[in-house]
Biopython code that builds the backbone (N, CA, C, O; Angstrom):
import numpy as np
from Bio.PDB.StructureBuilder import StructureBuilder

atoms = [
    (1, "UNK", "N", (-93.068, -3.383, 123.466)),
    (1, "UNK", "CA", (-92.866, -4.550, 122.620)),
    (1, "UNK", "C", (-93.232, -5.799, 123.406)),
    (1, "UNK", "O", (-92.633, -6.086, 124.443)),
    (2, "UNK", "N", (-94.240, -6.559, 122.898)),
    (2, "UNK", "CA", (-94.633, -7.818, 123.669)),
    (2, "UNK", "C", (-93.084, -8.774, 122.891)),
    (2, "UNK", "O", (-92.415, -8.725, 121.859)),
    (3, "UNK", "N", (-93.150, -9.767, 124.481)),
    (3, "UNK", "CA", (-92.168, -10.686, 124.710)),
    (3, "UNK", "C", (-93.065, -12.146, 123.745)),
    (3, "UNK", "O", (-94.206, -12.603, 123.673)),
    (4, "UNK", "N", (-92.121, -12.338, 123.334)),
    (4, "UNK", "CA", (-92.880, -14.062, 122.512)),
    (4, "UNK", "C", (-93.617, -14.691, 123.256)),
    (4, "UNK", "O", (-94.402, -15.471, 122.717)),
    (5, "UNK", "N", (-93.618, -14.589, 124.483)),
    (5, "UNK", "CA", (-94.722, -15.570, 125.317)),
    (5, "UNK", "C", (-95.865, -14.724, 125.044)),
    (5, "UNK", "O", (-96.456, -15.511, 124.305)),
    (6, "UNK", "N", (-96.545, -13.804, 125.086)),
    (6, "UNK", "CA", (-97.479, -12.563, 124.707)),
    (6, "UNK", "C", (-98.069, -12.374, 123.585)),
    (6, "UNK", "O", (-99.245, -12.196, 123.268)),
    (7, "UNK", "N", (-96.550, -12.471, 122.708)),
    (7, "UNK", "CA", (-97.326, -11.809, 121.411)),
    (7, "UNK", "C", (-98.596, -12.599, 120.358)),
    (7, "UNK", "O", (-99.338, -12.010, 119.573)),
    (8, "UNK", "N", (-98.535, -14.563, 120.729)),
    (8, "UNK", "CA", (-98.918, -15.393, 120.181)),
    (8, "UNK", "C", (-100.948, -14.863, 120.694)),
    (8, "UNK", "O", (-101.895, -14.648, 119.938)),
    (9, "UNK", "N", (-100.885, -14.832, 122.113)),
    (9, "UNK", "CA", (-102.372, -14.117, 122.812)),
    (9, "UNK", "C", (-102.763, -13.070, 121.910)),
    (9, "UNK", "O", (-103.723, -13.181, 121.148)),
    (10, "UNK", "N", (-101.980, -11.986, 121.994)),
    (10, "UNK", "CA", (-102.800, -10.761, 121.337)),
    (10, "UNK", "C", (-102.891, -10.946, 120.146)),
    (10, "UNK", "O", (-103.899, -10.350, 119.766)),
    (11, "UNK", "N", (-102.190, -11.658, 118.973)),
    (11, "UNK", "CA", (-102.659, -11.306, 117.818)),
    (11, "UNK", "C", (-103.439, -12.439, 117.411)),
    (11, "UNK", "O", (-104.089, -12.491, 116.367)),
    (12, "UNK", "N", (-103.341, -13.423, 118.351)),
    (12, "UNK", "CA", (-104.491, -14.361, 118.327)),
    (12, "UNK", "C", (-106.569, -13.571, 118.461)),
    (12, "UNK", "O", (-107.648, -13.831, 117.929)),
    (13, "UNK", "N", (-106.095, -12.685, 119.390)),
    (13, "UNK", "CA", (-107.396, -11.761, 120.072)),
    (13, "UNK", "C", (-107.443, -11.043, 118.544)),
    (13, "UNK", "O", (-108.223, -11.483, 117.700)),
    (14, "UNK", "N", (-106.594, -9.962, 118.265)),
    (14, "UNK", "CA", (-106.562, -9.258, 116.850)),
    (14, "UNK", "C", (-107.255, -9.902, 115.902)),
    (14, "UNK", "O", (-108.216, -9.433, 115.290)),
    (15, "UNK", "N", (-106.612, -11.369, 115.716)),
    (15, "UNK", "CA", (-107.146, -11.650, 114.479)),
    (15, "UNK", "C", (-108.617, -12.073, 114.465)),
    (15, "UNK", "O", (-109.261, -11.922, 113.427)),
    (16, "UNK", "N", (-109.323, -12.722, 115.823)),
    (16, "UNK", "CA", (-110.615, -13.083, 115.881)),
    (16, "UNK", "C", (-111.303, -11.679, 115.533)),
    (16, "UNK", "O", (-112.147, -11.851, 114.653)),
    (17, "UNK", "N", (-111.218, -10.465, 115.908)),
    (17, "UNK", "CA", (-111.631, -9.537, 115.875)),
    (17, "UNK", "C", (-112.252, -8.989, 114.209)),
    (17, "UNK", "O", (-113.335, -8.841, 113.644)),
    (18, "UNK", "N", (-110.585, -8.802, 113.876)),
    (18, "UNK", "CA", (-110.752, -8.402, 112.442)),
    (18, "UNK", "C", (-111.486, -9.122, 111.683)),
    (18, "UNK", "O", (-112.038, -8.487, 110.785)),
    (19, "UNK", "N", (-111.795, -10.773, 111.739)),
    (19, "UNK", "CA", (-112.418, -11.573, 110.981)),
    (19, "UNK", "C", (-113.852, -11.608, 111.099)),
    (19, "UNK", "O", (-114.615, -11.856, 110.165)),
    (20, "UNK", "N", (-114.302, -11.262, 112.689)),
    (20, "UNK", "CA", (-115.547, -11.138, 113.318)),
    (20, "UNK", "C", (-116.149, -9.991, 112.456)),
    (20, "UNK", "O", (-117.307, -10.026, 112.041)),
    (21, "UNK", "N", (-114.942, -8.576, 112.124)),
    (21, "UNK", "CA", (-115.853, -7.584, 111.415)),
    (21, "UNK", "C", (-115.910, -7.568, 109.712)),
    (21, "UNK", "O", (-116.949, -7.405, 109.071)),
    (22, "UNK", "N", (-114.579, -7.769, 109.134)),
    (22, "UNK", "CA", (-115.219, -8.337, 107.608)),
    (22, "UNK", "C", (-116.244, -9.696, 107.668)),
    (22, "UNK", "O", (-117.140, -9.695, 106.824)),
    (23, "UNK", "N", (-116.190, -10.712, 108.487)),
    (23, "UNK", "CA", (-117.043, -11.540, 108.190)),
    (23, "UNK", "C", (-118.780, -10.720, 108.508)),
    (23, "UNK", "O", (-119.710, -10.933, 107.730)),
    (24, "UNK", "N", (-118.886, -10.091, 109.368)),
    (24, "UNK", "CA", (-120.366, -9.750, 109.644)),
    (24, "UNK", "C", (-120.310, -9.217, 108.312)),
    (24, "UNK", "O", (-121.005, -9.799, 107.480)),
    (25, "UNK", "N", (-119.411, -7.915, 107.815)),
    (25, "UNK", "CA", (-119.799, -7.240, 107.078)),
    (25, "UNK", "C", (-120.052, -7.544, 105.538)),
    (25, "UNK", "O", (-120.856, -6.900, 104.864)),
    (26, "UNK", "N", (-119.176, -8.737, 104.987)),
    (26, "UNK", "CA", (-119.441, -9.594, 103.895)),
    (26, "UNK", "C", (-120.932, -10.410, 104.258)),
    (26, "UNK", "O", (-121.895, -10.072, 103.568)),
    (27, "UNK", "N", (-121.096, -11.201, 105.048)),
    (27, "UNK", "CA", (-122.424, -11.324, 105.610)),
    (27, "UNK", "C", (-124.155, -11.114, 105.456)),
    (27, "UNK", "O", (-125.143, -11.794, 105.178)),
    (28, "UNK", "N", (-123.801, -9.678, 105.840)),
    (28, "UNK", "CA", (-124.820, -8.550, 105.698)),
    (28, "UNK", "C", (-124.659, -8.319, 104.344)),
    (28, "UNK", "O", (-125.750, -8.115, 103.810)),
    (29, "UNK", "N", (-123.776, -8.275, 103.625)),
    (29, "UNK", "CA", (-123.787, -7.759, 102.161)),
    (29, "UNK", "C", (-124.334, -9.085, 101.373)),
    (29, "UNK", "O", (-125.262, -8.946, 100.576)),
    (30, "UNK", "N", (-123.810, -10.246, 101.580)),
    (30, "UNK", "CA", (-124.331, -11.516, 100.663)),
    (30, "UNK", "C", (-125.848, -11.367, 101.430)),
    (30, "UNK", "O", (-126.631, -11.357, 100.480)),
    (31, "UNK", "N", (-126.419, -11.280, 102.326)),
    (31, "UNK", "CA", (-128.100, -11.303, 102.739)),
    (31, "UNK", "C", (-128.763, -10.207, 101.469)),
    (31, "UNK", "O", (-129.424, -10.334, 100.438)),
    (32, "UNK", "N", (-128.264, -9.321, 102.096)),
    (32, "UNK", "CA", (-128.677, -7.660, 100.681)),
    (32, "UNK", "C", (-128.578, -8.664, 99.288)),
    (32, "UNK", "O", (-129.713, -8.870, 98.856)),
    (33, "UNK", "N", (-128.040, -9.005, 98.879)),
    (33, "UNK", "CA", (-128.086, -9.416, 97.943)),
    (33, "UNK", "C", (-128.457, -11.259, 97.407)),
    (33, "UNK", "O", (-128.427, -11.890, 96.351)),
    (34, "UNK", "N", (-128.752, -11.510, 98.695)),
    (34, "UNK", "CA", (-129.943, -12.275, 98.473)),
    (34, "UNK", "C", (-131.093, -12.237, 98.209)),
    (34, "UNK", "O", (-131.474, -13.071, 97.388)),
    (35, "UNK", "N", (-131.915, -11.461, 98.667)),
    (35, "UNK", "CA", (-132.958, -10.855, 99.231)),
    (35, "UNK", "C", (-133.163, -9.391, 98.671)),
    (35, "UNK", "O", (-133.853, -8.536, 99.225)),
    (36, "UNK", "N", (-132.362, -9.207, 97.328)),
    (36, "UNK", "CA", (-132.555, -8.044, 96.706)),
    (36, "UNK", "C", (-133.785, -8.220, 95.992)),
    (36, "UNK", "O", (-134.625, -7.391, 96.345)),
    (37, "UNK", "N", (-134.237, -9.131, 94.981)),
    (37, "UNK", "CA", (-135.438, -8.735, 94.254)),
    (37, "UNK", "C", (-136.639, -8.763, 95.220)),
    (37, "UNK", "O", (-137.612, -8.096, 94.868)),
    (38, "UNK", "N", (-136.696, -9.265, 96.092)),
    (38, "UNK", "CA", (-137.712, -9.049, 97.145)),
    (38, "UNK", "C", (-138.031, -7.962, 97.911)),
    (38, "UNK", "O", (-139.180, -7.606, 98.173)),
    (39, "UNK", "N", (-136.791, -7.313, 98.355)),
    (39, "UNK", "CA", (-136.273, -6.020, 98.805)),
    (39, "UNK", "C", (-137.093, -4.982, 97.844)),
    (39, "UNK", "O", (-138.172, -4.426, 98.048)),
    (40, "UNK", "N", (-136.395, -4.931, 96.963)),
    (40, "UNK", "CA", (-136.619, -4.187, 95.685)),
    (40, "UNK", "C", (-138.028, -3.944, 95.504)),
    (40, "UNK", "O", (-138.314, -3.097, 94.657)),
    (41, "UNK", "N", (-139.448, -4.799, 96.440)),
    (41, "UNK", "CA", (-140.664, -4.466, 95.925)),
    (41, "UNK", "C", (-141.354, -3.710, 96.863)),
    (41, "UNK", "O", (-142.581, -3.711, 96.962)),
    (42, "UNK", "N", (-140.107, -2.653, 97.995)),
    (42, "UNK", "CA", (-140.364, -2.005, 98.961)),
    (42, "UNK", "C", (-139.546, -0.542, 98.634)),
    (42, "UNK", "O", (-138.409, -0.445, 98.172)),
    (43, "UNK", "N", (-140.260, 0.313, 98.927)),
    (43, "UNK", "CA", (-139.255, 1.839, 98.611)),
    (43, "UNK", "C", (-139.171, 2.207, 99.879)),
    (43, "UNK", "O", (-139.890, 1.787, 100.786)),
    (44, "UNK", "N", (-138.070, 3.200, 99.997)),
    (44, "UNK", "CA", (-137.791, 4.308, 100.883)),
    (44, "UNK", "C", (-137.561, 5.611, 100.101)),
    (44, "UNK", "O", (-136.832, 5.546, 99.111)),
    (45, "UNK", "N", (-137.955, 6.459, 100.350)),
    (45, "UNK", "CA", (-138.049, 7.853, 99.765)),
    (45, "UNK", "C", (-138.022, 8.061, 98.381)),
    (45, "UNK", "O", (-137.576, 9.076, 97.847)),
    (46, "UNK", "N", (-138.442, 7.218, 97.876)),
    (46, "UNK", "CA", (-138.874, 6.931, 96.270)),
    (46, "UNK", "C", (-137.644, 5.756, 95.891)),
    (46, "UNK", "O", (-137.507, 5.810, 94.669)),
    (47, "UNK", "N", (-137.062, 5.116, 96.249)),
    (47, "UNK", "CA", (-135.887, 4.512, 96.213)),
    (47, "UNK", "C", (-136.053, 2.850, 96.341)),
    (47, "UNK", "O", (-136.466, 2.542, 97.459)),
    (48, "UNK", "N", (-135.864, 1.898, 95.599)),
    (48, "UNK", "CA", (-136.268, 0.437, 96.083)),
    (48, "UNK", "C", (-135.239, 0.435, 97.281)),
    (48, "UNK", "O", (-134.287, 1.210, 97.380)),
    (49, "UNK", "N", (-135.595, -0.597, 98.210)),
    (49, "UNK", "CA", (-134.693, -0.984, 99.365)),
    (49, "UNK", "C", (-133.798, -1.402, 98.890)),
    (49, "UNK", "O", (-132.929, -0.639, 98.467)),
    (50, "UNK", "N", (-133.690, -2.603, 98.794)),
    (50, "UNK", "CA", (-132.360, -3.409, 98.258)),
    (50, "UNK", "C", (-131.087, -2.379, 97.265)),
    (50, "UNK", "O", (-129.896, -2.604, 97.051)),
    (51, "UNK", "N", (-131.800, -1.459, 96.919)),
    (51, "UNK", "CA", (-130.634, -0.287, 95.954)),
    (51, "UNK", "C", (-130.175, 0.339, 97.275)),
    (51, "UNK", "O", (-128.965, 0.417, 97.489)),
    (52, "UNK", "N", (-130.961, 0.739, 98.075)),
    (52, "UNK", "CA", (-131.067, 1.874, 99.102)),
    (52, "UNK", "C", (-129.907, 1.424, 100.202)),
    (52, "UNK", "O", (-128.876, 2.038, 100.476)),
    (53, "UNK", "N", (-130.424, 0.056, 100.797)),
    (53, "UNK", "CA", (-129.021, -0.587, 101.268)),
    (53, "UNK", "C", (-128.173, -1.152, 100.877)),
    (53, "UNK", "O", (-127.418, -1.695, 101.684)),
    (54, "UNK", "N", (-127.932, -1.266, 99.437)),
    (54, "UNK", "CA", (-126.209, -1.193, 99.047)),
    (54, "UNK", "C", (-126.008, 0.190, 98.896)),
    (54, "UNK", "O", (-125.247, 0.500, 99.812)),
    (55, "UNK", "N", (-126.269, 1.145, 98.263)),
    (55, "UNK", "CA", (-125.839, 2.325, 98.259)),
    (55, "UNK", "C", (-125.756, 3.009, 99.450)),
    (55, "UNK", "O", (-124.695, 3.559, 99.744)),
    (56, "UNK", "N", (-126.710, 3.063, 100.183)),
    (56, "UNK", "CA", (-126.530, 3.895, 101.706)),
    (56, "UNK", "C", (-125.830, 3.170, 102.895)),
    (56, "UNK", "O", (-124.752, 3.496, 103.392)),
    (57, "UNK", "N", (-126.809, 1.894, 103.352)),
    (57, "UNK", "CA", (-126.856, 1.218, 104.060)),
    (57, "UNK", "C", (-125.587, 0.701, 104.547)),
    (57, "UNK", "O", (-124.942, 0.948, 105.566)),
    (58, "UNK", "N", (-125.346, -0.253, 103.340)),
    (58, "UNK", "CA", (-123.304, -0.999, 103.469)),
    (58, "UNK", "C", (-122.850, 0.199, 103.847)),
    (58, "UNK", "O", (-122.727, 0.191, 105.072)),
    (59, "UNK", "N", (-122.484, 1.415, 103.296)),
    (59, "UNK", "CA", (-121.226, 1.868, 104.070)),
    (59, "UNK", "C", (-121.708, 2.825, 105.370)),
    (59, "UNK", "O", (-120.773, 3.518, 105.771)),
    (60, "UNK", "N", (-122.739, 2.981, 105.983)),
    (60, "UNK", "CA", (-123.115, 3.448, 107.008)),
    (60, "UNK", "C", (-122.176, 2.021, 107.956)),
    (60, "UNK", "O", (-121.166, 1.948, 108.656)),
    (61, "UNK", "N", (-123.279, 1.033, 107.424)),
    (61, "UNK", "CA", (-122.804, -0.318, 108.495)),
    (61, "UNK", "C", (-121.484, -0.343, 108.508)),
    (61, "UNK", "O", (-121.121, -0.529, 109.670)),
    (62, "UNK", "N", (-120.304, -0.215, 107.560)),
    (62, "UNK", "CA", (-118.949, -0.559, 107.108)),
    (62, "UNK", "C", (-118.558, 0.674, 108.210)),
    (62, "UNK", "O", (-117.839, 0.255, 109.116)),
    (63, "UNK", "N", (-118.771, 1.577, 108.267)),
    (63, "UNK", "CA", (-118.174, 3.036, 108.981)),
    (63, "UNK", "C", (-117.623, 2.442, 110.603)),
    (63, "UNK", "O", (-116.679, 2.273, 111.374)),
    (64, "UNK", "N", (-119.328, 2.284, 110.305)),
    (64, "UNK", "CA", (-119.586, 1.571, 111.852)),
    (64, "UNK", "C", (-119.092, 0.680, 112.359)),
    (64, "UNK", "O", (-119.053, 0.646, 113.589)),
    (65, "UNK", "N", (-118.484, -0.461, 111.504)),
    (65, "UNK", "CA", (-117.773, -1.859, 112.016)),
    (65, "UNK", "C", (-116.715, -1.213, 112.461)),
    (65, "UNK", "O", (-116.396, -1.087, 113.643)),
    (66, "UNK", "N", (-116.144, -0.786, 111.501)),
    (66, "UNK", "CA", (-114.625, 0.447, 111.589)),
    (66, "UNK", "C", (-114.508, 1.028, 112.769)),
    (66, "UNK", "O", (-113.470, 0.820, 113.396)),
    (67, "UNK", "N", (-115.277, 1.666, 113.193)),
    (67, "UNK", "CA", (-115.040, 2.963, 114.350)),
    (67, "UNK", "C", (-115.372, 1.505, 115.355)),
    (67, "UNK", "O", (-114.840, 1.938, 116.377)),
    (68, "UNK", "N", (-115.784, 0.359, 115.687)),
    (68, "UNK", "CA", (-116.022, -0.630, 116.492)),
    (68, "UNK", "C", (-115.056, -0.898, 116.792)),
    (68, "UNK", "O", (-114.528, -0.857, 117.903)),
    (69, "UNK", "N", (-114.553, -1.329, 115.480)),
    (69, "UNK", "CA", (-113.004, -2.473, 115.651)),
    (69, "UNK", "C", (-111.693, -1.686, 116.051)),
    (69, "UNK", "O", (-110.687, -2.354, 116.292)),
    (70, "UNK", "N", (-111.650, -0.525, 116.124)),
    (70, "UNK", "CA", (-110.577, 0.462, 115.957)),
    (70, "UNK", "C", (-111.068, 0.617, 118.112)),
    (70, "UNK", "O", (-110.261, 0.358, 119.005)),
    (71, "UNK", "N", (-112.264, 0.999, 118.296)),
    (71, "UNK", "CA", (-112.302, 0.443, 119.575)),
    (71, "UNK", "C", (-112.331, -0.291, 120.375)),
    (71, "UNK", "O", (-111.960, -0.027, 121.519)),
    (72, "UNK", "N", (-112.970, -1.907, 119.854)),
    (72, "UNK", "CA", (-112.527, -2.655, 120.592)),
    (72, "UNK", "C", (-111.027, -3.278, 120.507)),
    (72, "UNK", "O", (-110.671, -4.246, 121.180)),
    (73, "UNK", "N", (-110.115, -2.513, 119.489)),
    (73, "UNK", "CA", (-108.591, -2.583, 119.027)),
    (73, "UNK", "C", (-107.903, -2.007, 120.193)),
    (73, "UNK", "O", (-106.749, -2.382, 120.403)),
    (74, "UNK", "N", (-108.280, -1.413, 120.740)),
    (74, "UNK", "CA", (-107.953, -0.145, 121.611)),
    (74, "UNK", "C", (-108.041, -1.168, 122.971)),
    (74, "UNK", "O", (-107.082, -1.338, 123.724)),
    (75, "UNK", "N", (-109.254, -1.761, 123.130)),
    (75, "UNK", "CA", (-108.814, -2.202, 124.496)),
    (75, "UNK", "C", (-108.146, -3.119, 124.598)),
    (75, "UNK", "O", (-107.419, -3.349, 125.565)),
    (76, "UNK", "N", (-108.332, -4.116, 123.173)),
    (76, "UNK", "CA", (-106.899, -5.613, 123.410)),
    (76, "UNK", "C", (-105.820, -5.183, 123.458)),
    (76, "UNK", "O", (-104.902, -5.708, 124.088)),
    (77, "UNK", "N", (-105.714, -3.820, 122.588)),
    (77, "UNK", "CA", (-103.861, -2.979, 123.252)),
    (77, "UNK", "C", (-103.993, -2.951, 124.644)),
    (77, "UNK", "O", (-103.356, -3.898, 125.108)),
    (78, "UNK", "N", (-104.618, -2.189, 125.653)),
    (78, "UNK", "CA", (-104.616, -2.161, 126.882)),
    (78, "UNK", "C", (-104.431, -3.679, 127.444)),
    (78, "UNK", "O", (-103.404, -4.235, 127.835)),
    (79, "UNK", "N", (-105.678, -4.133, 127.359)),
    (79, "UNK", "CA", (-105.303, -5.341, 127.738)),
    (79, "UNK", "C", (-104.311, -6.059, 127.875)),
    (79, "UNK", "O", (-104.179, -6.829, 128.827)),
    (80, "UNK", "N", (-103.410, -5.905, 126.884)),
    (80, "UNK", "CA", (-101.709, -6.504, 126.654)),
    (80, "UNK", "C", (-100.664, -5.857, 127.142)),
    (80, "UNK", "O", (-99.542, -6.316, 127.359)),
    (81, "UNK", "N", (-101.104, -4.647, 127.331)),
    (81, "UNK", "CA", (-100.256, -3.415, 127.098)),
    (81, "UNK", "C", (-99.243, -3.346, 125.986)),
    (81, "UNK", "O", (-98.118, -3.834, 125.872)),
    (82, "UNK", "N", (-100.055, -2.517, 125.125)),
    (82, "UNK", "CA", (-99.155, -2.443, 123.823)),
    (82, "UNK", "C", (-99.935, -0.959, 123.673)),
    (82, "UNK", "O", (-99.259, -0.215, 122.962)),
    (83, "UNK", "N", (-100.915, -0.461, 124.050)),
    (83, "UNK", "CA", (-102.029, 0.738, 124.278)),
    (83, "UNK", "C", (-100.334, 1.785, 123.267)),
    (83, "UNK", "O", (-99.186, 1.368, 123.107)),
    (84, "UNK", "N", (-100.933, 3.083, 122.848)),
    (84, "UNK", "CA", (-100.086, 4.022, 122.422)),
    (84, "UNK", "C", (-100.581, 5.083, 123.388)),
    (84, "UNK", "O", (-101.752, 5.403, 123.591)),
    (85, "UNK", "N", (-99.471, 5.575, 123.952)),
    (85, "UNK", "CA", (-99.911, 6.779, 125.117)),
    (85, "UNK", "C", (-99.647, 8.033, 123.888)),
    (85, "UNK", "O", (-98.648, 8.473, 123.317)),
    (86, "UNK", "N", (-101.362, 8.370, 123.834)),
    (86, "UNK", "CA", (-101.232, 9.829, 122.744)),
    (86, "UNK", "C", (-101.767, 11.012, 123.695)),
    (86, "UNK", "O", (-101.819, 12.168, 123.273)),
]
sb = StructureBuilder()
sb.init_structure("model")
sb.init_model(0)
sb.init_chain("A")
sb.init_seg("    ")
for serial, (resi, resn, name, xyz) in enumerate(atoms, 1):
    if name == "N":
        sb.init_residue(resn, " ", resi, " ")
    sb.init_atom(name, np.array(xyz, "f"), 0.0, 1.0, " ", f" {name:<3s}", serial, name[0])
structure = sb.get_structure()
């Protein structure tokens, strides 16, 4: 259990984090969908782009922010020591 002098640091670190990865990932999704009818005049495997990366693309990238943030989550626990010994 972090002491009040502590706890204000880490969830200060936490929260830049979490915002760093919905913000990229809202981001990347408002670009896709900027840049969809333009997209759209390019295929991949018979598929327009702009369909191809909202349907495929976002949640490949989304997986990926996830398994990021869940690790770089992992070391601001260490860092603080708040880590879960599993």
């Amino acid at each position: 259990m972090l002491d009040h002098k502590h706890r204000r640091p880490y969830w200060l670190e936490t929260r830049r984090l979490m915002l760093f990865v919905i913000l990229s990932l809202m981001g990347g999704l408002t670009l896709v969908l900027m840049f969809m009818g333009w997209l759209d005049t390019f295929t991949i495997v018979g598929f327009p782009v702009g369909y191809f990366l909202l349907a495929h693309g976002f949640i490949i990238a989304a997986f990926v922010g996830f398994v990021w943030h869940g690790h770089e989550q992992d070391h601001i626990d260490h860092r603080h020591g708040t880590h879960e010994d599993i």
